[in-house]
C-alpha positions in Angstrom: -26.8 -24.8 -14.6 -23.6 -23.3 -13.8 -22.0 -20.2 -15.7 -20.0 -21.9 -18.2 -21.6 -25.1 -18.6 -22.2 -25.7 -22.2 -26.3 -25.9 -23.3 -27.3 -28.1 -26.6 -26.7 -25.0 -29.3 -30.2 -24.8 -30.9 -30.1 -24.3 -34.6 -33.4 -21.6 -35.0 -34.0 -18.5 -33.5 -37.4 -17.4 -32.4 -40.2 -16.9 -34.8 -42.6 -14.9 -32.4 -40.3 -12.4 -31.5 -38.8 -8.9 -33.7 -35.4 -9.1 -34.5 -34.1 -5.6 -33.0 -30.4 -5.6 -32.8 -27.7 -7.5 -33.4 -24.5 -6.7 -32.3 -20.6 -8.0 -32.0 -18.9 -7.8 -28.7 -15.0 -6.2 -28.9 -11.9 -7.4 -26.1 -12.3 -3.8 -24.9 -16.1 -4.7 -23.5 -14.6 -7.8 -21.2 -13.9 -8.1 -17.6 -11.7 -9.6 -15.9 -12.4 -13.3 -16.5 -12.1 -12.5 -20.3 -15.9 -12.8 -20.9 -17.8 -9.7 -21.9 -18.6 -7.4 -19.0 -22.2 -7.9 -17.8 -22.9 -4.5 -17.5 -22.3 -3.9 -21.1 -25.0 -6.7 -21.9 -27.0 -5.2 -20.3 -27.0 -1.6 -21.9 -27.3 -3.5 -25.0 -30.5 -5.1 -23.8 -31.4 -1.2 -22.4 -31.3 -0.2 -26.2 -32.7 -3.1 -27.7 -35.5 -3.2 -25.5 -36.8 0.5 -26.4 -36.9 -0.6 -30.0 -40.8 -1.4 -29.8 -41.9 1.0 -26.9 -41.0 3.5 -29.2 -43.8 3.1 -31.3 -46.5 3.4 -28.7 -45.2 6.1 -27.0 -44.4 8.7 -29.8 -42.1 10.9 -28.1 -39.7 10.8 -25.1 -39.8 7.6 -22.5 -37.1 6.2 -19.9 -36.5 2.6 -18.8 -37.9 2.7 -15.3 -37.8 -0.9 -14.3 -35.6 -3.7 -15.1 -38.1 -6.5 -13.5 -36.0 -9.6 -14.3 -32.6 -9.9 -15.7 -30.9 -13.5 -16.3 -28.0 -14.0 -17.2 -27.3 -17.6 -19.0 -24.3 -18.0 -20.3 -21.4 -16.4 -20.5 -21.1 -13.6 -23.9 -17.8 -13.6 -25.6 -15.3 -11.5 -28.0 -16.7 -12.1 -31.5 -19.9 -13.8 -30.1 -22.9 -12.4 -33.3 -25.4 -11.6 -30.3 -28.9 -11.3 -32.1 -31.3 -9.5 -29.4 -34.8 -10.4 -30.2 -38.1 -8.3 -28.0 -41.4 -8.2 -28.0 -44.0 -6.1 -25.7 -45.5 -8.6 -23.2 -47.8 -5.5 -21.4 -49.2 -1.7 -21.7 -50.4 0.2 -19.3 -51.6 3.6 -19.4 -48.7 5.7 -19.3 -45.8 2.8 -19.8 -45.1 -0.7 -21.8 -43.2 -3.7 -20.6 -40.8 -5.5 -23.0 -39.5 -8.9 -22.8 -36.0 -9.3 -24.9 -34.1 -12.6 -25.4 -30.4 -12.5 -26.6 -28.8 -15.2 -28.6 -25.1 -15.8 -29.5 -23.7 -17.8 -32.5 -20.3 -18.3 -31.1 -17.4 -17.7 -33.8 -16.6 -21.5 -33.6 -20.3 -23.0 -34.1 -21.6 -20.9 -37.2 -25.5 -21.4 -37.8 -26.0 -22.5 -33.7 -27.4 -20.4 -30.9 -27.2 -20.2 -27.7 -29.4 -18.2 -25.4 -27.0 -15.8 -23.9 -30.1 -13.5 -21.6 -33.0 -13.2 -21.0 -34.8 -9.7 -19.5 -37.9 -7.5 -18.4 -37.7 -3.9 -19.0 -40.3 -1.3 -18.5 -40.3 1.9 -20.0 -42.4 5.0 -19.4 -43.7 7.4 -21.8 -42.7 10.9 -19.9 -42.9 14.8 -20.9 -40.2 17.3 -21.7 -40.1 17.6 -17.8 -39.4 14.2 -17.4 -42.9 13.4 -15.6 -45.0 10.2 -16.6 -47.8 11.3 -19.6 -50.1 8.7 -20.9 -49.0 6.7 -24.1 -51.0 8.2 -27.1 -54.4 5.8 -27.9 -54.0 6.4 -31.9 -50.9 4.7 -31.0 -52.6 1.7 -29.2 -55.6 1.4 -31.8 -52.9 1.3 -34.8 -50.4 -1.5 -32.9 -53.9 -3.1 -32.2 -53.5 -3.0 -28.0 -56.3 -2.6 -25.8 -56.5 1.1 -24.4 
C-alpha cells in the first residue's frame, strides 16, 4: 500500500489494548509535504509507550530499542491520534511494548485509521544509568511470570 492511499476507515478501536494517549497534531509539527513530521510521531509513540513499563519498573528506565516502527499512513493537522499499548514481553531487567496509533481524521468523525504501528523496549536502569532488574512485587502484582 502506498503512503497516501486511502484504507477502509474502521469504526472501533481496539478492545485488548490500554488507551494511553491521545493527542492532536498542530501545522507547526509538519514537514514539508504538509503531513505531520515523522519524527514527531514517533516521540509521541516514545511517551506513550512508557506509559505501562512504568509500572513494572518502579523507578527510572530508558527506551533502548525501537525493534519495529511502521509507518501507515500519513498523520495530519487536526488528525485526534489515539495511541493504544500493551506489554507484549518482560525480561529481567527490561519490558517490551507494542503501541498502535489510530487517527479520526477531522473530516470522518467516529472512523479510524491505523496511522503506526511500533516495538519499543525499555530498560529499568539505576541513578547511574546502568541496567537493574525490574522489581518482582512488581511482576507478582501485574501478574507476569518472574
Amino acid at each position: 500500500m502506498s503512503p497516501h492511499s486511502s484504507p477502509t476507515p474502521q469504526t472501533a478501536l481496539p478492545t485488548d489494548r490500554e488507551l494511553v494517549l491521545k493527542v492532536i497534531p498542530m501545522p507547526g509539527d509538519t514537514n514539508g509535504n504538509g503531513d505531520i513530521f515523522g519524527g514527531w510521531v514517533m516521540a509521541q509513540v516514545d511517551l506513550a509507550g512508557s506509559v505501562l513499563p512504568a509500572r513494572y519498573t518502579r523507578g527510572r528506565f530508558a527506551t533502548v530499542a525501537v525493534n519495529e516502527f511502521i509507518f501507515k499512513q500519513p498523520v495530519r493537522v487536526g488528525d485526534l491520534l489515539s495511541f493504544f499499548a500493551h506489554v507484549s514481553r518482560v525480561g529481567r531487567t527490561s519490558v517490551t511494548v507494542q503501541v498502535e496509533v489510530y487517527a479520526e481524521r477531522m473530516s470522518a468523525q467516529g472512523q479510524y485509521v491505523k496511522v503506526t504501528e511500533a516495538s519499543l523496549t525499555y530498560v529499568a536502569i539505576d541513578l547511574e544509568g546502568r541496567p537493574r532488574p525490574i522489581p518482582r512485587e512488581s511482576l507478582d502484582q501485574l501478574g507476569q511470570p518472574g
